[in-house]
N, C-alpha and C positions, 0 to 999 in steps of 0.2 A: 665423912660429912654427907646427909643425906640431902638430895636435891629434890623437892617436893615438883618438880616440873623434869625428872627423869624418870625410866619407865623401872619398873620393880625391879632390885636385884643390882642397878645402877647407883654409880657415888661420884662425886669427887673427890679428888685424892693430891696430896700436896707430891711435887717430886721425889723430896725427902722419903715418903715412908714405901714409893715402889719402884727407886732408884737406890741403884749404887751412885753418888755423884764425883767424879774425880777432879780436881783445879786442875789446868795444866800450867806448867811451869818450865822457863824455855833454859835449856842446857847451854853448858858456855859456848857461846860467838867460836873460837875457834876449833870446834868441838865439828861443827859443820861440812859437811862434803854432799857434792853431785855425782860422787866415784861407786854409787851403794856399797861403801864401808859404813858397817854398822848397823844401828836401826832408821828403818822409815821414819820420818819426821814430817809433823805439821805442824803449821804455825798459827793458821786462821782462813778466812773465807777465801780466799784470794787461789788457795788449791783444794778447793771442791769443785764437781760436778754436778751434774742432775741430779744423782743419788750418792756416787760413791767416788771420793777422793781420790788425788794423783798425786803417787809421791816423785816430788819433786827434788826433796833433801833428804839425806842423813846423817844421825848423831853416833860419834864413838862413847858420848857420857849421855847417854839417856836417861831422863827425872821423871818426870810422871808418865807414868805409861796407857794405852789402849786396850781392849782387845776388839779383835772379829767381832763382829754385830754389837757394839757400842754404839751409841748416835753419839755424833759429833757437835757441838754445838757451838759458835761461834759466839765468844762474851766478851769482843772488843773491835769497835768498828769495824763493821755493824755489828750487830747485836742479833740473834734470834734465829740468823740461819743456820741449817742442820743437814750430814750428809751421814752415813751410814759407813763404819768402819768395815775394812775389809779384811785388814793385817793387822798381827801385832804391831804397835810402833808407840813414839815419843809423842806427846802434844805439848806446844807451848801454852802460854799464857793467854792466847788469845783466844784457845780453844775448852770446855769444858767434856769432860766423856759422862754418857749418859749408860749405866749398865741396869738394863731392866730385870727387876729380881722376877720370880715365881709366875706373879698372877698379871702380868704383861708382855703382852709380847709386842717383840722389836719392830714387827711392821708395821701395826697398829700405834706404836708412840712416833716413830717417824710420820705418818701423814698426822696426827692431833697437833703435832708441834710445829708442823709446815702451817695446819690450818689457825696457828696463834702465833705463828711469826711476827706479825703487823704487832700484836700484843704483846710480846715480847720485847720487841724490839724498841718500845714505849717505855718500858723500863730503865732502859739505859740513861745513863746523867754522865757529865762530864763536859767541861769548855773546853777541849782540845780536841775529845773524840769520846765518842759514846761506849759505856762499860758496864757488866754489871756484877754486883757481887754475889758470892755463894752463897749470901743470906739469902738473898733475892731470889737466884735460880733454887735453890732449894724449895721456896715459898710457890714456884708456881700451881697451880691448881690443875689438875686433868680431869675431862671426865670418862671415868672407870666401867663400862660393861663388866660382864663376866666375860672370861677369857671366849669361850664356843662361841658370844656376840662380837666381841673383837677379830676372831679369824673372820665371821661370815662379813664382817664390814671394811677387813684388807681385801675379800675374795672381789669385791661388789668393787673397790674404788681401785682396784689391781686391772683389772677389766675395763672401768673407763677411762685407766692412766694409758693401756694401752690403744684405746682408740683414737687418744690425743698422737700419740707417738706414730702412729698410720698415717695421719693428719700434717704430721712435721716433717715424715719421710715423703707424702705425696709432693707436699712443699719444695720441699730441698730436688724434687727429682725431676720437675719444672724446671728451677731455676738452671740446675746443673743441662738439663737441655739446649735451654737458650744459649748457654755460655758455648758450649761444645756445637752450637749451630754456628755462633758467631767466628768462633777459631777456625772450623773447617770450613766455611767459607770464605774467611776473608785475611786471617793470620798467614804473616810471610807468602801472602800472594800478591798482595798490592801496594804501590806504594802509600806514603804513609804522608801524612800531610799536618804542621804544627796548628795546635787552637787557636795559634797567634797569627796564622797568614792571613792576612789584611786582605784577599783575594779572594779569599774563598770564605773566611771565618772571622769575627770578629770579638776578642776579652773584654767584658769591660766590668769594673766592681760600682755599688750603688753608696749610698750614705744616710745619716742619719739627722734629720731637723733636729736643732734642739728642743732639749725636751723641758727647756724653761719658760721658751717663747709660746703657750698657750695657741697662739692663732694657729701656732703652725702645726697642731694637732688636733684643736675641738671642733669638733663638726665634718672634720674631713671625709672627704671622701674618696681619695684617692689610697686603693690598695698598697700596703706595705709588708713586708713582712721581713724576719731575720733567719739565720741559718738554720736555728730547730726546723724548722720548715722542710727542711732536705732529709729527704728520708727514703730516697730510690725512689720514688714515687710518684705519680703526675700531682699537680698541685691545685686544686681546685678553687681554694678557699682563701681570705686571709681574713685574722684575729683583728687587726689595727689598720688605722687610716690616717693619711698626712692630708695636709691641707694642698693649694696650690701655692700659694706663699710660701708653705715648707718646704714642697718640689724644688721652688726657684732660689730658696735661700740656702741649699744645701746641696751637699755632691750627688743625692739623691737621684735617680734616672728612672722614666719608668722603662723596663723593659716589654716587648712585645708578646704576646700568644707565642707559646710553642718555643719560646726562650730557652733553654738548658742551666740549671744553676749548680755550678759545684759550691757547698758552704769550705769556709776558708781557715777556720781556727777549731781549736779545742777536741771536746769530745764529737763535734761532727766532721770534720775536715775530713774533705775527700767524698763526702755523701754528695748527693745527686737531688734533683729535682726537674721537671718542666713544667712550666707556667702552663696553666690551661685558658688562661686572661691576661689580659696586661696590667703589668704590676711593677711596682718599685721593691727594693731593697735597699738592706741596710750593708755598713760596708765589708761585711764578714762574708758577702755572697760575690763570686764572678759570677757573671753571668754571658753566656756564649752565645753568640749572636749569626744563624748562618747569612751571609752579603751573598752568595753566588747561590741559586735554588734551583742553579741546572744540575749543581754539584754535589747538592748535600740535601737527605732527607730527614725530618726533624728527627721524625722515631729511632730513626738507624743514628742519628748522631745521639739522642740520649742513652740507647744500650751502649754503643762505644762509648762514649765518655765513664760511664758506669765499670766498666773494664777495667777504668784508670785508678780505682782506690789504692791498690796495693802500693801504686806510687807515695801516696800521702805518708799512710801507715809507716814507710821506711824512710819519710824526714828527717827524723831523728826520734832519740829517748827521751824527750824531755816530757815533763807531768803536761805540758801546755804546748799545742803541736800550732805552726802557725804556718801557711802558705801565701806568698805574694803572688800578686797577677805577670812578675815577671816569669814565674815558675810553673805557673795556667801556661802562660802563652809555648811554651817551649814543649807542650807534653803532646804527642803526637797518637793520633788515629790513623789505621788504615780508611783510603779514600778508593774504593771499588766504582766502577760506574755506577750512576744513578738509578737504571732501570734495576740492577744486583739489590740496588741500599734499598727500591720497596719490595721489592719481594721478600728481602728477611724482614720489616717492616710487617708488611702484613702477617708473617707468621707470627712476628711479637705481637701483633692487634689480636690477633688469634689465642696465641698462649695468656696475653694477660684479663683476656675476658673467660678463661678458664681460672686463672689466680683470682679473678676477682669473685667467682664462686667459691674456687675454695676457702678465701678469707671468710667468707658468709656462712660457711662450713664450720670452720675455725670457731668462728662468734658462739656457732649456736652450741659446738659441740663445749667452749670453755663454759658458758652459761648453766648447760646440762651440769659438768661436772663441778662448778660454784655452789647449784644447788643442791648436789647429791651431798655432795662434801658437810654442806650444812644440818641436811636433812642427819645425816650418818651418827655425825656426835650431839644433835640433840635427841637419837632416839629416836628417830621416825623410821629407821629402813628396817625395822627387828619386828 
């Protein structure tokens, strides 16, 4: 199919006619091992990576098979995402194998199909969990260069994939600093002091007005906000406002400047926050309070509390993680003297006014590669 707005020599082309398309289909339940008897086995998005899948399972009766350099494509919640085979192995149902015949090549259909995921994944119907059929994956549309414009546009987006990954590593090599600042300075040196000592520290969770009584939300102007909110990060801003009638008719409190919020349920439990203004919350936030400020410095109490995730994460398995303020109070921080807590203090003031460049880094460098990406498959980078 010719596209009157691609450049000469360009088409779009449905999957069907430069795919091999395979369904996957999942071998029997007892069939299953973590012993690697057998074949490698996937089931759906849940064991992919960045690029290339982890096997996790395998099958002694394997059904629809993979091979090496197949894209993988997930066709049942979610829909659309793709990782790049690396071994022979089994795919279930939830997975579709992509084998690029002749005039495509594999690296070049993995970023076209990363860059229509959003569009794919539109496809998907279903009232229990989104799915789509091989009518449908078959029907997707790509647009086709000739193969010589396909390598030079993996060469060009292979190259800003890896300045992103410079970018992730400089990231991670931050973070892992502060952490290894904070253990060698203050792990199994000092004692250690609970969130809950009424002496030095104080738990307390916030509430929510109801949201039928009108007064106690139109106009307000008292800051509120809920746990999405917690995200490691100082807190600057809030989306919503309570009234003062709302404050007073509900468990609502506001908390102070420089506050510490751990969020308390779900998919944030255990994340972190500091209020940079006084603010209320809702009742899904503790919020830590330091009472002794001979004792405790805010910054050095938000990186320790920050410490404390892995506690949450091993609550338990359940799909819906929940933490009470009696289980806040009991979680313990190393308490070092005062003049110790600002000097790591001021190197976190330090490190994170470097993180806050390289977010800005980050921004500019995703932007670059949103619009290469785009520029690439309509044509413009050739």
């Amino acid at each position: 199919m010719k596209n009157k707005h691609l450049p000469e020599g360009w088409k779009e082309a449905e999957l069907k006619d430069v795919c091999i398309i395979i369904m996957g289909q999942s071998p029997p339940g007892n069939s299953y091992n973590d012993k690697h008897n057998g074949t490698p086995f996937f089931q759906g998005k849940s064991e992919f990576g960045k690029r290339y899948p982890e096997v996790e399972k395998w099958t002694t009766e394997p059904s629809k098979m993979a091979k090496p350099n197949d894209i993988l494509m997930s066709v049942r919640a979610p829909v659309g995402s793709v990782n790049i085979c690396k071994v022979s192995c089994c795919i279930g149902r939830g997975l579709a194998a992509l084998r690029a015949m002749d005039k495509l090549d594999v690296l070049y259909l993995f970023h076209v199909l990363q860059f229509k995921e959003k569009e794919i994944s539109n496809l998907g119907s279903g009232s229990t969990f989104k799915a789509i059929t091989s009518k449908q994956l078959n029907s997707i549309k790509i647009v086709l260069p000739p193969l010589p414009i396909q390598k030079k546009i993996i060469s060009i987006l292979e190259k800003a994939e890896g300045l992103k990954q410079k970018r992730e590593e400089a990231d991670k090599l931050t973070k892992d600093y502060l952490q290894s600042m904070f253990y060698g300075m203050f792990e199994e040196k000092f004692d250690k002091v609970e969130l809950g000592n009424e002496s030095v520290l104080g738990v307390q969770s916030g509430g929510t007005p109801s949201k039928s009584e009108k007064e106690y939300w139109e106009n307000g102007t008292i800051p509120w906000i809920g746990s999405t909110a917690c995200k490691d990060l100082p807190i600057y801003e809030s989306e919503q406002f309570i009234t003062k009638e709302g404050l007073d008719n509900s468990s609502a409190k506001i908390f102070p400047k420089k506050t510490v919020l751990i969020a308390l349920v779900g998919a944030t439990i255990g994340k972190t926050g500091q209020l940079m203004f006084d603010c209320s919350t809702n009742q899904n936030i503790a919020g830590i309070i330091i009472k002794d400020k001979n004792k405790v410095d805010p910054m050095y109490l938000f990186f320790a509390v920050k410490q404390l995730y892995p506690k949450f994460t091993s609550l338990s398995n359940d799909t819906f993680k929940m933490a009470n303020l009696s289980f806040i109070r009991k979680l313990e921080i190393p308490l070092p003297p005062l003049l110790l807590q600002q000097k790591f203090a001021r190197i976190v003031e330090h490190v994170e006014r470097l993180k806050e460049k390289q977010r800005d880094s980050k921004e500019k460098i995703d932007v670059f590669f949103d619009s290469l990406i785009q520029k690439a498959f309509a044509g413009e980078l050739t």
